[in-house]
C-alpha positions as CSV (number, residue, x, y, z in Angstrom):
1,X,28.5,42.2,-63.7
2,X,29.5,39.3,-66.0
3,X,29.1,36.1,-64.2
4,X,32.9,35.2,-65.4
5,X,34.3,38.0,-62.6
6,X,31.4,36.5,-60.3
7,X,33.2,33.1,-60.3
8,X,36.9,34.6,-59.6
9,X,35.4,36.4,-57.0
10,X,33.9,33.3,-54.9
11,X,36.6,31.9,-55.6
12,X,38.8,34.1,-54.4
13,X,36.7,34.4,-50.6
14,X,36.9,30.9,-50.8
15,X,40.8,31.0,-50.9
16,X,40.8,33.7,-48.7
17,X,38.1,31.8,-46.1
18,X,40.3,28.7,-46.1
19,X,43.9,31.0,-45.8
20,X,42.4,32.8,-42.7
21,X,40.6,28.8,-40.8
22,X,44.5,27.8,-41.5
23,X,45.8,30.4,-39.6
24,X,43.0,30.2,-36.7
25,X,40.9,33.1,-37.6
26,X,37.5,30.8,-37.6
27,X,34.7,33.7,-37.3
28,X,36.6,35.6,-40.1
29,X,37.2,32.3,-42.3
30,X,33.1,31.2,-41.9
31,X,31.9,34.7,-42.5
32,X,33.7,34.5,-46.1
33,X,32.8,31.3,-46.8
34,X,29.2,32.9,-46.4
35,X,29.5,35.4,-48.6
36,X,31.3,33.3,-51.4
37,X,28.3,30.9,-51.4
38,X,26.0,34.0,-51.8
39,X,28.5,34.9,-54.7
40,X,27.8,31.5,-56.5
41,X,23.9,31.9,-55.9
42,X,24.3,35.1,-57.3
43,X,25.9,32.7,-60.9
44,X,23.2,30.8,-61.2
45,X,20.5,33.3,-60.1
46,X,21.0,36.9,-60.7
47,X,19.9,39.5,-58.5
48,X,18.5,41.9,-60.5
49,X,15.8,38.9,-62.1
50,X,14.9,37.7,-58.3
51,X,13.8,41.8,-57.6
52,X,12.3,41.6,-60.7
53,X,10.5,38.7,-59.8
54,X,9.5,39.5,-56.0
55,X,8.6,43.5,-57.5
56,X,6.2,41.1,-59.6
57,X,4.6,39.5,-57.2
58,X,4.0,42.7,-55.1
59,X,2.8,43.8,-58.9
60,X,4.4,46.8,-58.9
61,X,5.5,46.9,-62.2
62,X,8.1,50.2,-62.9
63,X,10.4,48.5,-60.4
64,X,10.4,45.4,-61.9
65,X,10.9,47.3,-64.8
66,X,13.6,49.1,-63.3
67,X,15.2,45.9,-62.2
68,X,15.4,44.5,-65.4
69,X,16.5,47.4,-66.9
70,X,19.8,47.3,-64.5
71,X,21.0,43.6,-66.9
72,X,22.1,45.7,-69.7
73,X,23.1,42.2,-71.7
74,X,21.3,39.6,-71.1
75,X,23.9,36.9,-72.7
76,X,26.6,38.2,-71.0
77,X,25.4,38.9,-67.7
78,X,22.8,35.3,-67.0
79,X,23.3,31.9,-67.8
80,X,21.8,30.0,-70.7
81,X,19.1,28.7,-68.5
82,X,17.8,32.7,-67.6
83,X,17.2,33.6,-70.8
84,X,14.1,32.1,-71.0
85,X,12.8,33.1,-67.6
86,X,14.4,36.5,-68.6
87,X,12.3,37.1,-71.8
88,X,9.3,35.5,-69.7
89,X,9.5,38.5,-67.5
90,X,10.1,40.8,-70.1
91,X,7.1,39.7,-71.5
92,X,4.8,39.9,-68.5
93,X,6.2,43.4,-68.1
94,X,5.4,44.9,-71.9
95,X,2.1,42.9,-71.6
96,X,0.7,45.3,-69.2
97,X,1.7,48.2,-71.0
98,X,1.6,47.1,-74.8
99,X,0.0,43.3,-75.5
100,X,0.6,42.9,-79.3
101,X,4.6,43.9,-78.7
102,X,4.8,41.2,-75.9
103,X,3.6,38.3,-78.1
104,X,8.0,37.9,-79.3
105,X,9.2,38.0,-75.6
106,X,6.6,34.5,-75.1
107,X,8.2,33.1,-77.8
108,X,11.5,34.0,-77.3
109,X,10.8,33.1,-73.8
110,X,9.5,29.4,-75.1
111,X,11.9,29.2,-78.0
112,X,14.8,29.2,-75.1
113,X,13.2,26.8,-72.6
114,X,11.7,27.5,-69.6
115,X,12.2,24.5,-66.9
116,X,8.9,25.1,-65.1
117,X,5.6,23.6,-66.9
118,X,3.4,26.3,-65.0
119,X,5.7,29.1,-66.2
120,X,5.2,26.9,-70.0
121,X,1.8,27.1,-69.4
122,X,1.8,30.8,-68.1
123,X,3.6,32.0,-71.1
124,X,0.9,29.7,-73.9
125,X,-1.9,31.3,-72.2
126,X,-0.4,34.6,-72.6
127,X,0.2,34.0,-76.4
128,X,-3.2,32.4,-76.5
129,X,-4.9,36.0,-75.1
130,X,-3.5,37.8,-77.5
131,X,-4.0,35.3,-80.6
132,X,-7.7,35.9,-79.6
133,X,-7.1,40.0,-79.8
134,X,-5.6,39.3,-83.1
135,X,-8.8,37.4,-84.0
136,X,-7.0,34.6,-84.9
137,X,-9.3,31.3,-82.8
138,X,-7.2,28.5,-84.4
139,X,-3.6,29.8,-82.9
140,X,-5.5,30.7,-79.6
141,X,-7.0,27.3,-79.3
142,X,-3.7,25.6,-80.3
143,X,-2.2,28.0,-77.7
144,X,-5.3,26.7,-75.0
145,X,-5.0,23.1,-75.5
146,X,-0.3,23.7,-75.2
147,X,-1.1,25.6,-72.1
148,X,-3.8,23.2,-70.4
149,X,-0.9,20.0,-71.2
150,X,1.9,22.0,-69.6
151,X,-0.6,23.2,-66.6
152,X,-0.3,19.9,-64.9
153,X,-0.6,21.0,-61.3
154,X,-3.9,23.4,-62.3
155,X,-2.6,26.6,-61.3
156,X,-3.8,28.5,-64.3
157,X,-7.1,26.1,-64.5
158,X,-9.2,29.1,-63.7
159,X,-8.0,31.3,-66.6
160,X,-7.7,28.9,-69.2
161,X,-11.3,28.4,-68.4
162,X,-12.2,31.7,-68.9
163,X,-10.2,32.2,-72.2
164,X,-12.5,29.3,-73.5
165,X,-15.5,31.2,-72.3
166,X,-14.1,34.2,-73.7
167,X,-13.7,32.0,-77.2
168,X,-17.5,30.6,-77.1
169,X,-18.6,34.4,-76.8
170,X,-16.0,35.6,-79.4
171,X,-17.5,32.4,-81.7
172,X,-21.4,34.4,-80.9
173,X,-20.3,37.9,-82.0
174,X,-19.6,36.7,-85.1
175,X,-22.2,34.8,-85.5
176,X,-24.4,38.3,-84.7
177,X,-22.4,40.2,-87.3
178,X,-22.9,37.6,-90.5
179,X,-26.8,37.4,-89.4
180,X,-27.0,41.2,-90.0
């Protein structure tokens, strides 16, 4: 549902919540004033993303999937602020299945601003992990050093870690294969 029709509609149950406290009905006028402010949560943070997001967590991923699949335009349909968390989903999603095709989603998902320095860091660790698939140490060491800045509370501490272990052993195998 475009958020647009969302806003006439809270604001209609707030019209209709304050018509029916004027004429004494208070249950009836509370109850709606309820349900418009779960209307205007629903503006700023869309339903289908929160699933999403809790289906994540659970990681059961074809829901999520599913979920996401239900925003059929994402302009339309989220504010300005979503689209990056939107993409950032997106991209978690298609990393699991397909890591190389994920790499645009991070950077549209950075290119639109996300709010959140651990979601920041989330999404520069990602791109780092599959710089160092593409063989590519420079960009996955840029990517490292973005993602341990933005990690400020050290929630992802442990896998940047192990990305840099996985670089020093990445740096070896070379090493083996010009020695032969």
């Amino acid at each position: 549902m475009p958020n647009f029709i969302r806003l006439i509609i809270g604001f209609t149950l707030v019209g209709a919540a304050v018509a029916l406290m004027i004429f004494s009905f208070w249950g009836w006028g509370i109850l709606l004033v309820f349900l418009s402010l779960l209307v205007f949560v629903t503006f700023f943070y869309n339903e289908n993303m929160l699933i999403a997001q809790w289906h994540l967590r659970k990681d059961n991923m074809p829901k999520a999937e599913a979920s996401l699949a239900r925003i059929k335009s994402y302009e339309k349909e989220l504010n300005k602020v979503q689209f990056g968390y939107y993409n950032l989903l997106i991209g978690l999603i298609e990393s699991r299945k397909a890591p190389m095709k994920s790499e645009k989603y991070f950077k549209q998902a950075l290119s639109y601003g996300l709010h959140m320095d651990h979601n920041v860091a989330l999404a520069k660790l990602s791109l780092a992990g599959i710089a160092m698939a593409k063989r590519n140490k420079r960009e996955a060491q840029m990517y490292l050093t973005e993602a341990k800045k933005a990690d400020k509370n050290k929630l992802l501490a442990d896998q940047i870690k192990q990305m840099k272990d996985q670089m020093g052993l990445m740096d070896k195998q070379q090493q083996v294969r010009y020695s032969r």
